[in-house]
N, C-alpha and C positions, 0 to 999 in steps of 0.2 A: 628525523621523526622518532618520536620515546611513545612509548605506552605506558597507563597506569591502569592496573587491575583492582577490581570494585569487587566486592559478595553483591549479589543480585540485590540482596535485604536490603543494602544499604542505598545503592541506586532507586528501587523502588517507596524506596521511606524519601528521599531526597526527591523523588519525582512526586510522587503523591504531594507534598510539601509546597510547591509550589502550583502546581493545582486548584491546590485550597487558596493559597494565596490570590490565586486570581479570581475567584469567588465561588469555585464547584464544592459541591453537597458532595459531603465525605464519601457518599457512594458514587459520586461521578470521579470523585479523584482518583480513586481506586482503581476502577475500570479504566478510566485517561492514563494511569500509568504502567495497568496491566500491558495492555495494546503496546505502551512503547514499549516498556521490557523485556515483552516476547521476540518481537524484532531485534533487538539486540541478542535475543540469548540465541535465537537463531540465523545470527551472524548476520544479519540485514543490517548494518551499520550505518547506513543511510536515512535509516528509515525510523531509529529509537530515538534514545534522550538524547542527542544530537543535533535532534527537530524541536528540543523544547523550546527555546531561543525565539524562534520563529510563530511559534503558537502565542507567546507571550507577547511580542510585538505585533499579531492580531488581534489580540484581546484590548492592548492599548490603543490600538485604533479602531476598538469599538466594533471590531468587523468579527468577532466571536461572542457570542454569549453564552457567560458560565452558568447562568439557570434556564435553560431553552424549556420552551413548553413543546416538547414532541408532542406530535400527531396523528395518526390515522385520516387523510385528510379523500379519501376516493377510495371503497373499498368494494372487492366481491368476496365470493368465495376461498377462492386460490389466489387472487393478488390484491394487493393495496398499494396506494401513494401514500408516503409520508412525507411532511414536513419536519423539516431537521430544525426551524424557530432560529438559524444562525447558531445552532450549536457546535461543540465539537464534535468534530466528525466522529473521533475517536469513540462518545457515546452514542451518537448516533446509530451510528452502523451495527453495533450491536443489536439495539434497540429495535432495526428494524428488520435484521436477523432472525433473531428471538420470534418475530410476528412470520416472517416465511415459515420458518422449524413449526412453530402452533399450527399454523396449515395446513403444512406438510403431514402434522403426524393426525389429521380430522380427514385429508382431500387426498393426501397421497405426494401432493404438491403445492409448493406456495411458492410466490413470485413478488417480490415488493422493490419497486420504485423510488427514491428519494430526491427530494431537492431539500436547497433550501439548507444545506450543510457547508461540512468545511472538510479539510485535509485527514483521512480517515487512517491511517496508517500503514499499515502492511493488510493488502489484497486475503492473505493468505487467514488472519487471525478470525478473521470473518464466515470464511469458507470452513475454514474447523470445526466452527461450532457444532456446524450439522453433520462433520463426520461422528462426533462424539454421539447422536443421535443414530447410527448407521443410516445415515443421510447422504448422497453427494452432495454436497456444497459448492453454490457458484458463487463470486463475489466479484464484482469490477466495478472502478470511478473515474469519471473522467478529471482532468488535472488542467492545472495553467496552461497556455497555450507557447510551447517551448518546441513543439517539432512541427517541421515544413513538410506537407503532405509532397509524395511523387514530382516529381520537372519543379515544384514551387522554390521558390529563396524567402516567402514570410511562415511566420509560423501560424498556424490555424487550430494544432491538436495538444493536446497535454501530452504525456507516458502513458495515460490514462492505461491501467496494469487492469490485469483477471485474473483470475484466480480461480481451476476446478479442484476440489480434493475428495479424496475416494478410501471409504476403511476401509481395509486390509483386514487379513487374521492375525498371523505369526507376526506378519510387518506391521514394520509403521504405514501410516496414510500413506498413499502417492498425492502429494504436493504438484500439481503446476502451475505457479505465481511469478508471474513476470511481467514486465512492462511488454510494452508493445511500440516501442520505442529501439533503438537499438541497443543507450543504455538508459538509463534511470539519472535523471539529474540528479538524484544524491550522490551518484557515483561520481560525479563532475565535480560537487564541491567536496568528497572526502580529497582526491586528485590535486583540488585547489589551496585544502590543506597542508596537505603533504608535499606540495609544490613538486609536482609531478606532470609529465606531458599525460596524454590520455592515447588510448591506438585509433589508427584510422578509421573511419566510419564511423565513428560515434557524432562527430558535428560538421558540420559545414559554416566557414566565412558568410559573412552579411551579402558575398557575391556568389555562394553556391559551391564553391572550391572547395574540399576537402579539410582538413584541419585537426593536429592534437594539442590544441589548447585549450585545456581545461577552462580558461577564461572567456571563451569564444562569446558564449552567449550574453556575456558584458557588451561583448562591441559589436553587437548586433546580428550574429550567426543564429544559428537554430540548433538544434537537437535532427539527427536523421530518425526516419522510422525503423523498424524490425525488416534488416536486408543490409541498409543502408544506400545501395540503387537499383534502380531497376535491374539489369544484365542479374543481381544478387538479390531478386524478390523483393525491395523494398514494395513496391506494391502491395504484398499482402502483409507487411506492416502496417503500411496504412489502411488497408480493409480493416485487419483487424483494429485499429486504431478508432475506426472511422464506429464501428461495431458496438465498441464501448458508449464512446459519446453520445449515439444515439439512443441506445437501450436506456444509458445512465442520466440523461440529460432530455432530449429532444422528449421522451415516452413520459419525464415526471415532471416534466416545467422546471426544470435548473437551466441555467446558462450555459450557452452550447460552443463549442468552438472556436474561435477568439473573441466569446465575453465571457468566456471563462474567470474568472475572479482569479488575482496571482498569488502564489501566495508568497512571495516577500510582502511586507508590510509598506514598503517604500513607493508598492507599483501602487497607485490609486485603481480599485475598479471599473470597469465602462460607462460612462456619464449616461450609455444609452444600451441599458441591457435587456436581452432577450426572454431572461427566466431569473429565478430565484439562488443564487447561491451555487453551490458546488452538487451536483448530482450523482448516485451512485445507483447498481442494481443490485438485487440479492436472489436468489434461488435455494430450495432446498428440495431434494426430490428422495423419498423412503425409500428402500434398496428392496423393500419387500412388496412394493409395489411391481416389480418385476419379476422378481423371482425370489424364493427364500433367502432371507440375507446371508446365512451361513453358508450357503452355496455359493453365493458371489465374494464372499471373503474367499474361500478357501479357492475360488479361482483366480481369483487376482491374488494371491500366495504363489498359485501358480504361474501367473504371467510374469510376475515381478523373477522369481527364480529362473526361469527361464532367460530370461534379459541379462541376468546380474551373468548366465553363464554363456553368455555370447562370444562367439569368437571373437576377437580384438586386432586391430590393426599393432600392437604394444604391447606385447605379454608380463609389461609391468602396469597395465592399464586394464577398470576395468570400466563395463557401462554402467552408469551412473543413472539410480532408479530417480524422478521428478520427485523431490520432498529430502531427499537422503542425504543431501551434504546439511541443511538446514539439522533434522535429527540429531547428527553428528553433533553441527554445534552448541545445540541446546541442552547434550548431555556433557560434553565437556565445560561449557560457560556455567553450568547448573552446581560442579563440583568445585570448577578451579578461578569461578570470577570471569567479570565481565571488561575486556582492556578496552581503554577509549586511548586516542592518541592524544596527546597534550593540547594539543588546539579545542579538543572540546571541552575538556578539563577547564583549561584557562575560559573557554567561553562560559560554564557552568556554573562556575565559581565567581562570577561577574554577575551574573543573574541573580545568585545570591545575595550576591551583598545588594544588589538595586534593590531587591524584595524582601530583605531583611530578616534572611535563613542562617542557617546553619549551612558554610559548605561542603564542598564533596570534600577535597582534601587541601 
């Protein structure tokens, strides 16, 4: 496995570039390939231009729409539903972000629902927004249906990930964005790339067994939850699991559970579906709605310090603050480029030429 290193610029001119290609208004591209590049700069590798391949082969099967008429489709005060019109998630989620923060900063709080979308990207870019507001930010989506809830062998739930984030002063945000899975099927197919086993607990065989085949879920295994078994809490993997999908899904009219929509372009949808699309939830809640915001900065300074100086089982190890290895990578990927392994390359550079770009290298 080789890697090639990118300048951000150039990946996000190459992603935007085919965006437009597929028919989004310069401002939707923009934002479509903001979303992936953050993921990428903050080492979520899974989850950036990676996934463009796959966006693109929804779009050709008609299952994305690059001009969505977003909506406000049920609203109060503090929450609303939207309709995502079959867009990209990617604008979506912003979109209906943006309407929680406007809430938030009239009510104190705003809470908005989504259906009727697609594959929104990384949990986390979502959540940010409203720290940048001195907001907490909630964000979670439910996903294809690729994990077997507790004792089951089919699969019922997506990764379906969340996302709380919280300003800080001194520091950076505390970030916690994770699937609720045990890993993240992007993690399967970078693995699938690199031709790599995967560790135990991440999937189980089509008969429930254990497995590190990154290909499992070809031959009919599942994804495990967050634990990966019971005796190891997978149960509240799948609570939290279960959490998602319904706030994201059951609360907006999106498709719940296994009629979740897949997102390979190969799987065809449910002939016989429950809701609308792919659903997501949003939260933003004012920090001075609680207490002075400088005051809960300058204590969570304080918690975070605290933490970083924790005794350690490894006195060459330290605890690792929720958001900090991400930080990390967004500041070095920001100065030294963004490495993709050659499998993505070679897929990127294929896309290209079907769409008739300029490519990466």
């Amino acid at each position: 496995m080789t890697f090639l290193t990118f300048p951000e610029k150039n990946l996000r001119s190459f992603t935007e570039r085919v965006f437009l290609k597929m028919g989004c208004s310069d401002g939707d591209a923009r934002l479509a390939a903001d979303v992936l590049l953050r993921s990428d700069l903050r080492g979520i590798d899974s989850h950036g231009v990676a996934r463009l391949s796959g966006y693109v082969r929804l779009w050709q099967k008609e299952r994305i729409n690059p001009t969505p008429d977003i909506k406000i489709v049920h609203e109060t005060a503090t929450t609303a539903t939207v309709d995502g019109d079959r867009g990209l998630g990617l604008v979506v989620a912003p979109y209906a972000m943006k309407i929680a923060i406007e809430k938030a900063h009239t009510y104190g709080s705003g809470w908005v629902a989504v259906k009727n979308s697609n594959h929104f990207g990384i949990a986390g870019y979502h959540a940010l927004m409203a720290v940048e507001q001195d907001m907490i930010g909630i964000s979670m989506t439910n996903a294809s249906p690729l994990v077997a809830p507790t004792y089951a062998s089919e699969r019922l739930l997506g990764t379906n990930p969340m996302c709380y984030a919280f300003p800080a002063g001194a520091f950076p945000p505390v970030v916690v964005d994770m699937a609720t899975a045990a890993a993240a099927n992007g993690k399967l197919e970078i693995a699938q790339r690199a031709d790599q086993s995967i560790p135990e607990g991440w999937v189980q065989d089509k008969d429930g067994k254990t497995s590190t085949s990154p290909n499992q879920l070809k031959e009919g295994g599942s994804l495990l939850p967050l634990g990966s078994d019971k005796d190891h809490g997978s149960h509240k993997g799948y609570g939290l699991s279960a959490t998602v999908d319904i706030l994201s899904a059951v609360l907006s009219g999106a498709n719940y559970g296994p009629w979740v929509p897949p997102f390979v372009a190969f799987l065809e949808p449910s002939s016989d579906p429950v809701g609308e699309g792919i659903g997501h939830f949003f939260g933003a809640m004012r920090v001075d709605g609680f207490r002075p915001a400088q005051e809960f900065k300058d204590h969570l300074d304080n918690w975070i310090t605290r933490f970083k100086n924790a005794k350690t089982i490894d006195p060459e190890k330290q605890v690792i603050i929720p958001g900090e290895p991400e930080y990390i990578f967004e500041g070095e990927r920001k100065k030294n480029g963004i490495p993709l392994i050659d499998a993505v390359v070679n897929d990127l550079n294929e896309l290209a030429k079907k769409l008739g770009i300029e490519p990466l290298a």
